[in-house]
C-alpha positions as CSV (number, residue, x, y, z in Angstrom):
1,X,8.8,142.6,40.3
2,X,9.3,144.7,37.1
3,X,6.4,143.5,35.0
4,X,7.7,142.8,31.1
5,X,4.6,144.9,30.0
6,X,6.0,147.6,31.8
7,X,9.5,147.6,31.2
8,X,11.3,150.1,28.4
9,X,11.8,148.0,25.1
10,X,15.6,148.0,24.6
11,X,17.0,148.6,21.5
12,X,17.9,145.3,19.6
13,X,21.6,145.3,18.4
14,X,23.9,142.8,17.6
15,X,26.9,142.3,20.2
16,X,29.7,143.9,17.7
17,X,27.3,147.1,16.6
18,X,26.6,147.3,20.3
19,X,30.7,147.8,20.8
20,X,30.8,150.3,17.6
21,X,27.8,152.5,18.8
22,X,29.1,152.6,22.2
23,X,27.3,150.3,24.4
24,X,29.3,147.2,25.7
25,X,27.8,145.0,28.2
26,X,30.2,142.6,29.7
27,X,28.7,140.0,33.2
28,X,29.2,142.3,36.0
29,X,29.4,145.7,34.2
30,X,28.1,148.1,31.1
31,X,30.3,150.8,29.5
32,X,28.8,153.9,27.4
33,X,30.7,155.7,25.6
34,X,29.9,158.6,23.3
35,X,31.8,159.3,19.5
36,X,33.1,163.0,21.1
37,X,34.9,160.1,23.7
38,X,32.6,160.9,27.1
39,X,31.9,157.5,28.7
40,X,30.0,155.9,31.7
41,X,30.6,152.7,33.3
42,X,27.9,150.8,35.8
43,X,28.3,147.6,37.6
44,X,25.4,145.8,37.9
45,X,26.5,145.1,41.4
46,X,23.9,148.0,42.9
47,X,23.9,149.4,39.7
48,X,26.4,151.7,40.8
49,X,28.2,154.0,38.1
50,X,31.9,154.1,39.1
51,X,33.1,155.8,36.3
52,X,32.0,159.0,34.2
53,X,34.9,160.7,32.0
54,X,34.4,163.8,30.1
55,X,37.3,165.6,28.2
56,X,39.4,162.8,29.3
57,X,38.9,163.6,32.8
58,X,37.4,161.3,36.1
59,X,34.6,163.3,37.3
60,X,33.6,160.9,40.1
61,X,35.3,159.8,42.9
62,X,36.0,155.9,43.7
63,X,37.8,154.6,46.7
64,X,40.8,152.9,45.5
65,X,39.9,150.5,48.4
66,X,36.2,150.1,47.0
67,X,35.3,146.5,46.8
68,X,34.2,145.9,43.5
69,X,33.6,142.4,44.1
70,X,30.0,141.9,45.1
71,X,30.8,141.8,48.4
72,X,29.8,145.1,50.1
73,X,28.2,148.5,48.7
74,X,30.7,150.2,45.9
75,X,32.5,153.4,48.1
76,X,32.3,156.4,45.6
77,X,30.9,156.8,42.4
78,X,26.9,156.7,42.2
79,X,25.4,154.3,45.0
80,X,21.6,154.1,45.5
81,X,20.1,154.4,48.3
82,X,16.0,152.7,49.1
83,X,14.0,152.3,50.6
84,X,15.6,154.0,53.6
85,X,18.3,156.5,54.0
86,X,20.8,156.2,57.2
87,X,19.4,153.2,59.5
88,X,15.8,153.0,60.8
89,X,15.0,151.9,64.3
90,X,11.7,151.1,64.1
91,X,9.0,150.8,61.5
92,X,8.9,148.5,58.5
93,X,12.5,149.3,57.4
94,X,13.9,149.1,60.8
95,X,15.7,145.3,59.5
96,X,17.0,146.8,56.8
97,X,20.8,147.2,56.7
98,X,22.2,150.8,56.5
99,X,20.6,152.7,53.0
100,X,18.6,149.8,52.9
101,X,19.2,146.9,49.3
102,X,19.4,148.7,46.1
103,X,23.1,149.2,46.8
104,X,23.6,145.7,48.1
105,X,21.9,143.7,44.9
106,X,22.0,142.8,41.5
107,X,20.3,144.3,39.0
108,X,19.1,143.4,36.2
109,X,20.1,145.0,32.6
110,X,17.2,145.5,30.6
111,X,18.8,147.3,27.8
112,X,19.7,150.2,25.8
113,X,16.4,152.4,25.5
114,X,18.1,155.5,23.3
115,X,20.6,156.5,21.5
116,X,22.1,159.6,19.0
117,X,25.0,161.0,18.1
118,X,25.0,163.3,21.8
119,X,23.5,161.1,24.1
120,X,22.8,157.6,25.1
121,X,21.0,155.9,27.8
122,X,20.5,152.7,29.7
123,X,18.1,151.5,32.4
124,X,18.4,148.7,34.9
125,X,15.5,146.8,37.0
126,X,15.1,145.5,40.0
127,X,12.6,143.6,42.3
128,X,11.5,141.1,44.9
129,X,12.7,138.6,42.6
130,X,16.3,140.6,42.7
131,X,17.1,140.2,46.6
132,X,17.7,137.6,48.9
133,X,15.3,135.7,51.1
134,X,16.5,137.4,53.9
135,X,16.0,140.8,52.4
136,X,12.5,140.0,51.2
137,X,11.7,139.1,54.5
138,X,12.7,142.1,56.0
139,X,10.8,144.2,53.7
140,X,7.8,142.3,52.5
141,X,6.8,144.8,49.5
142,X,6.0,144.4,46.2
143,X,7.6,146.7,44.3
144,X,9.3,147.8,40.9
145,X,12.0,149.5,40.3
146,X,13.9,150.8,37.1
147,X,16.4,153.1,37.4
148,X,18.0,155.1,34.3
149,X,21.2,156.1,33.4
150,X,21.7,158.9,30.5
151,X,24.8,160.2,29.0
152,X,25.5,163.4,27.2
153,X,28.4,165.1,26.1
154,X,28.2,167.7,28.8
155,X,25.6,166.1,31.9
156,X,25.2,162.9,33.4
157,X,21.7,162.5,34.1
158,X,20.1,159.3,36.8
159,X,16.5,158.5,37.0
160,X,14.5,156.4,39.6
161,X,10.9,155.0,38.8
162,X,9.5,153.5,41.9
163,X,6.2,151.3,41.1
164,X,4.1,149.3,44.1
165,X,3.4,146.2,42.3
166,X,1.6,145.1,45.2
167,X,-1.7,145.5,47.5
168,X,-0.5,147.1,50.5
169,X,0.8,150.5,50.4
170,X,4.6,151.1,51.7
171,X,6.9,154.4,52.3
172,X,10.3,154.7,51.1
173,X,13.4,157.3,51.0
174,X,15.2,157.3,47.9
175,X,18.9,159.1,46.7
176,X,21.4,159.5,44.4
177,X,24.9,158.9,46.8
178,X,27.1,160.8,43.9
179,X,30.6,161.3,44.7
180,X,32.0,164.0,42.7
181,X,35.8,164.3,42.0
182,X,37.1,167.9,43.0
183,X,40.7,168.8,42.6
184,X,41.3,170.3,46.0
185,X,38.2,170.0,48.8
186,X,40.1,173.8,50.2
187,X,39.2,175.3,47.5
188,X,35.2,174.2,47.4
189,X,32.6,176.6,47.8
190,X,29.0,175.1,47.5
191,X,26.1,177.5,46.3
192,X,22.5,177.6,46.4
193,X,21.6,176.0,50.0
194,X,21.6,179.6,51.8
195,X,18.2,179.7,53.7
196,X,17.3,175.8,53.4
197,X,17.2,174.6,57.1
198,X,19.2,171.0,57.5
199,X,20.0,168.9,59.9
200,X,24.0,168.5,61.4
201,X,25.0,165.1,61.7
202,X,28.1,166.0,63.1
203,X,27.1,168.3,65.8
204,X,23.5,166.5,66.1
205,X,21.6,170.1,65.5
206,X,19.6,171.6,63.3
207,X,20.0,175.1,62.1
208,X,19.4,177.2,58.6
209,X,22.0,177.6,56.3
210,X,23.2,181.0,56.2
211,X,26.2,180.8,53.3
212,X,25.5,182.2,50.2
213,X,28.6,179.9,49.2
214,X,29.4,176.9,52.2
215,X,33.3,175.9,51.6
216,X,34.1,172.9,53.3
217,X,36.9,173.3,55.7
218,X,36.0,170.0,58.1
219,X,34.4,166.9,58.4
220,X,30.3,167.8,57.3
221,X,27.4,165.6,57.2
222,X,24.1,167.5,56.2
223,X,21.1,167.0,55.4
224,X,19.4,169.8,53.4
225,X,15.0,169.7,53.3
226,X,13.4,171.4,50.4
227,X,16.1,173.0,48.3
228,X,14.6,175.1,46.0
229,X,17.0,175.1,42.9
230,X,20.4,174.4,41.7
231,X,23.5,173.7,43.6
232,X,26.6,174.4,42.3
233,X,29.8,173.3,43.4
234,X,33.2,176.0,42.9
235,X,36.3,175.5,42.6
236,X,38.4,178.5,43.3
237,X,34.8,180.4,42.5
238,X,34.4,178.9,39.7
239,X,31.4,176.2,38.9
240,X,32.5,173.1,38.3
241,X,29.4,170.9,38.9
242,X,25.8,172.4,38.8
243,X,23.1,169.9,40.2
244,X,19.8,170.0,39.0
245,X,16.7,167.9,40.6
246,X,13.2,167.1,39.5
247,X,10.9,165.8,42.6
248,X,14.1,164.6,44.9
249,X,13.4,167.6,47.5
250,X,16.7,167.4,49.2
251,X,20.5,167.3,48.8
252,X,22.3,165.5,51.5
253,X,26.3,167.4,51.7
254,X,29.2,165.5,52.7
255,X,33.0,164.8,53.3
256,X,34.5,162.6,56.4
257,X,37.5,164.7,56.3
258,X,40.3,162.8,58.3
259,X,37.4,160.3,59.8
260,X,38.3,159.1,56.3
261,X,41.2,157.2,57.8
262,X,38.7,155.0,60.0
263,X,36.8,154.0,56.8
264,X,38.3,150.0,55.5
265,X,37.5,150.7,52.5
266,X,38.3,154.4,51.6
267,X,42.0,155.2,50.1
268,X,43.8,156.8,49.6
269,X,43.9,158.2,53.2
270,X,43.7,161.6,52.2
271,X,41.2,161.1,49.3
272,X,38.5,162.9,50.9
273,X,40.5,166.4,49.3
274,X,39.5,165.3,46.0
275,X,35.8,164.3,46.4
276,X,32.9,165.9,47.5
277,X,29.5,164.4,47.8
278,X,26.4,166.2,46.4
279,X,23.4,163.8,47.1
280,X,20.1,164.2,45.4
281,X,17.1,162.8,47.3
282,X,14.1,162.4,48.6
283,X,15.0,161.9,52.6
284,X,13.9,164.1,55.0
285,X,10.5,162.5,55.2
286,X,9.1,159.4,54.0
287,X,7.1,159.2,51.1
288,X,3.7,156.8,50.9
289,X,3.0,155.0,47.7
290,X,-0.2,153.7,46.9
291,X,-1.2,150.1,45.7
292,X,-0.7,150.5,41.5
293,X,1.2,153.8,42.0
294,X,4.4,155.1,40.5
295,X,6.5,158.0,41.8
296,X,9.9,158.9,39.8
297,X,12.4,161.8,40.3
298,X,15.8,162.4,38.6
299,X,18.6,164.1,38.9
300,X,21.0,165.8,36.1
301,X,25.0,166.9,37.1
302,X,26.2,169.7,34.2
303,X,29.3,171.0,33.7
């Protein structure tokens, strides 16, 4: 569980100067919202942020098919991903489902932790306490988690603290699933992964990148190890998103393309033109935390 001692103190507010200063929490969701009019919306279904405008404009992606209902993980906008990215066979996360429960659960809102004129932030919990019998079953840890959200007028920056609570030690993957809205996927070009070896999902291989700038022309599923700096995605050559990391080794690329249309819950049809995902994390190996140990990474999209 997240301990109380341990948790960021929240800033007390009344429910009306929560509204005026930008910070509405309703049962299933929490809006931000900046006085320059940027704004940030999370479900605390997964914790998922669904929404970040800036300029009046969507900069994520959400399927107009997503269920927003509780029922399954959110399709676009921010999912999390722990303790295990893709689907492990074996080992202690093999009964996980897919991406393992931080998408699947709800988390707990414990508060506002900053606020000024340019920025505000919001972090959520979640522990054993948060999943189902089932899921605590499967994966028998205990464990901590608060993740962060922080909104500026510029950047949208998410932050993962990952505590073991408990007297066994346990490895975990962590990422940052971020859909990014792009205006047209043909005119993508994707900088900053030239010499990072990854691993095709769609052709099962492994090679080194050798773009300076990798458009995206077809369906791509990637998996990038120890990226050494910022990724930038173009438009027309021009950066659009620039994705910054701090101890989340990896970026994960990808777009179905027209496997799209096999997806339930992806619309419209040809909605994969207008989204890219960049994915921050820490994936291509597991990482071992001790008994009373804390690991945290983040992740910070400009514009």
């Amino acid at each position: 569980m997240v301990e109380r001692s341990k948790k960021p103190v929240p800033i007390p507010v009344s429910p009306t100067r929560a509204e005026n200063q930008g910070f509405i929490s309703e049962s299933d969701r929490v809006k931000l919202s900046l006085p320059t009019g940027e704004s940030v919306e999370i479900l605390l279904h997964g914790a998922t942020v669904i929404s970040w405008v800036v300029g009046g404009q969507e900069k994520l992606f959400l399927s107009e098919k997503a269920a927003l209902d509780r029922s399954k993980p959110v399709r676009g906008g921010i999912p999390l991903v722990f303790p295990v990215f893709g689907k492990s066979t074996e080992g202690p996360t093999a009964a996980l489902p897919q991406h393992g429960f931080a998408r699947l659960c709800k988390w707990e809102l414990l508060g506002r932790t900053s606020e000024t004129d340019t920025s505000i932030q919001v972090d959520f919990g979640l522990g054993p306490e948060n999943l189902s019998a089932d899921l605590r079953e499967q994966w028998p840890y205990v464990f901590g988690l608060i993740y962060s959200v922080n909104l500026s007028k510029s950047s949208l920056e998410t932050k993962m603290l990952v505590r073991n609570e408990g007297s066994k030690t346990f490895d975990f993957n962590v990422l940052f699933h971020t859909y990014l809205r792009v205006p047209d996927v043909n005119n993508l070009t994707i900088e900053g992964l030239k010499g990072t070896s990854y691993k095709c999902k769609v052709t099962k291989s492994e090679a080194v990148e050798e773009a300076a700038e990798l458009p995206v022309d077809s369906e791509v599923d990637r998996v990038y190890a120890n990226v050494p700096g910022t990724v930038q995605v173009k438009n027309g050559g021009e950066a659009i998103f620039k994705v910054d990391r701090t101890n989340l080794e990896d970026v994960v690329v990808w777009n179905p393309w027209k496997g799209a249309s096999k997806m339930a819950d992806f619309g419209p049809e040809d909605g994969y033109k207008n989204m890219i995902c960049i994915e921050a994390g820490a994936v291509s190996k597991w990482h071992t935390l001790e008994p009373e140990s804390v690991w945290e990474g983040s992740t910070i999209i400009n514009l």
